[in-house]
N, C-alpha and C positions, 0 to 999 in steps of 0.2 A: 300592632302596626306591621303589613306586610313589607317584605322584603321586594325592594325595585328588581331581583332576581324570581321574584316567584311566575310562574307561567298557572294556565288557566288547559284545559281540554286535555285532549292527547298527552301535552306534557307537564299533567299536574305534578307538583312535587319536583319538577327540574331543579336543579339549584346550580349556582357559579361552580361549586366545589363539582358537581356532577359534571358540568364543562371542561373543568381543567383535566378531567380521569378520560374524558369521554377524545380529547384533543392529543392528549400524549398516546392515546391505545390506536387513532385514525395515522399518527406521527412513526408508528410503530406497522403497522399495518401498510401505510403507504410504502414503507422501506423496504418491506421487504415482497409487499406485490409487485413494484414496476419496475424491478430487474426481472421476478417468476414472470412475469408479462412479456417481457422482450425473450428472454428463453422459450418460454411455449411456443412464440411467433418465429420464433428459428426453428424450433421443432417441427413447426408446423407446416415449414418449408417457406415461410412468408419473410418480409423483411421486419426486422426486430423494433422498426419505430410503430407500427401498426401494432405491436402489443402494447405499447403504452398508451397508444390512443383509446384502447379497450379499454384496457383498465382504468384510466382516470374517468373516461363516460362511463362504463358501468358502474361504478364507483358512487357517482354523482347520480345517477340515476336508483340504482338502488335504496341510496339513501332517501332518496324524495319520496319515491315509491313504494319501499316495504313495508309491508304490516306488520313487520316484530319490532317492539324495543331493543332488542339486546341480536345484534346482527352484523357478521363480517361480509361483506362480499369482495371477491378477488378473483384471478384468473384460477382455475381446475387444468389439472394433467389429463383428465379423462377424455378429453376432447379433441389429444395430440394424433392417435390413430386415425380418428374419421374426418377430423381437417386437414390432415396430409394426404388422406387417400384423396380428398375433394380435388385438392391444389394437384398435386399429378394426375389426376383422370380429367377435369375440367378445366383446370386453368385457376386464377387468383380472379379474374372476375367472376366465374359462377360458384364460388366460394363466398363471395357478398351477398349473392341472391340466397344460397342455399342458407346461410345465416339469418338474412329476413324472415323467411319459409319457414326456422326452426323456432323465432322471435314471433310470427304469428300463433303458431300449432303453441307453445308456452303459453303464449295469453290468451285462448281460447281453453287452454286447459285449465288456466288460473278462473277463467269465466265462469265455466262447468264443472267447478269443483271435482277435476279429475285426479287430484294428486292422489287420492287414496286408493289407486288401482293398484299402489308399488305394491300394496301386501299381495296380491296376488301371482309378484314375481318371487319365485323360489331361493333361499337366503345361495343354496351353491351357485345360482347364474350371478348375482350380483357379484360375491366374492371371486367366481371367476373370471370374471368380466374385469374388476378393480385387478385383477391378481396381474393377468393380461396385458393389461394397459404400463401396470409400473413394468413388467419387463422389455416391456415395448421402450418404454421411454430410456430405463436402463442401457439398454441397448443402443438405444441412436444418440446418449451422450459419449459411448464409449471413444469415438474419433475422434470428441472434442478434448475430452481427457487425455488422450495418447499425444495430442497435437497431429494428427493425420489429415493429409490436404488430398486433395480432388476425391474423395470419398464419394459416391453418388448414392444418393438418398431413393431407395425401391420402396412399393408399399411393401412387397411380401419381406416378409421375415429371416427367410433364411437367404435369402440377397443380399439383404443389409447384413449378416452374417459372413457373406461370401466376402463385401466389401473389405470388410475389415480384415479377414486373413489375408486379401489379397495386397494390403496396403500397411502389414503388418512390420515390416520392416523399415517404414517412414518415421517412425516414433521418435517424438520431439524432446528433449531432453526436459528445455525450458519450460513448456507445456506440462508434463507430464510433473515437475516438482513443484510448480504454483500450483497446478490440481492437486496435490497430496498436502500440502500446506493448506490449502480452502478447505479441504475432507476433515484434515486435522480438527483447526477451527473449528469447523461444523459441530464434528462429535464433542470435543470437550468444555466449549465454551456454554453447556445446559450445565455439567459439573462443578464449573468454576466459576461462572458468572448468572445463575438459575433466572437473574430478571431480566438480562441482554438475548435477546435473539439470537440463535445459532446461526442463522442464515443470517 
């Protein structure tokens, strides 16, 4: 006699028990993508409810859409560079277009089975590229960590560097020991709690 849980095509072999894993790991997932969602969107120079909106639609759309069984999708850091360069050189409305533009060029490449070009990007551009981006990001949380106000966000790099020496003397007491207390957190709660999220 089969079980009123058994599914049939795509999710043969589903089971309730597969729901309850599958519902705590989305539980888990959701918590800690849409605060990383409203960060990036600060990062990105954008208002930080537009990262939640990202994330809960791509979210929901990934899920309808993806061809893997076994699949996270959430908001990526690698995108905090060339979305902030967009929002200061264009504005926040061709920041919408240009994300359309990069939402078409994705599924024409998903069309044309173009993803297997990446092998022919060299493993040092990737890694320097990733290497790049985390200090980028690094960097433009550092005023949020210190507590430093009117900071002005440059694309170039050593601007947002200038910033920060120039406004180095602003440093937030309060700020600056709820940041060290979250870091804390961060690092030790994989040690001492291995199945709770660090973030």
């Amino acid at each position: 006699m089969k079980s009123k849980w058994a599914f049939s095509g795509r999710y043969q072999g589903y089971s309730f028990q597969s729901f309850q894993k599958d519902l705590i790991s989305g539980i888990v997932v959701g918590i800690i993508a849409i605060p990383l969602g409203m960060a990036f969107a600060i990062a990105s120079g954008v208002k930080p409810e537009y990262g939640i909106y990202t994330t809960i639609i791509a979210g929901i759309l990934i899920s309808l859409f993806g061809g893997s069984k076994y699949q996270i999708g959430g908001p990526t850091g690698a995108f905090i560079p060339i979305l902030f360069g967009i929002v200061v050189t264009y504005g926040f409305e061709n920041l919408l277009i240009a994300g359309f533009m990069a939402g078409v060029i994705l599924l024409l490449m998903g069309i044309f089975r173009l993803g297997s070009l990446i092998k022919f990007i060299p493993r040092p551009v990737t890694i320097g590229f990733t290497s790049g981006i985390a200090v980028i990001i690094f960097v433009g949380q550092i005023p949020n960590f210190l507590g430093l106000e009117k900071v002005q966000k440059h694309e170039l790099f050593l601007d947002n560097m200038r910033e920060i020496v120039l406004h180095f003397n602003q440093i937030n007491s309060y700020s600056l020991l709820t940041a060290i207390i979250c870091l804390v957190v961060l690092l030790l709660t994989p040690k001492f709690f291995p199945k709770v999220p660090g973030s």
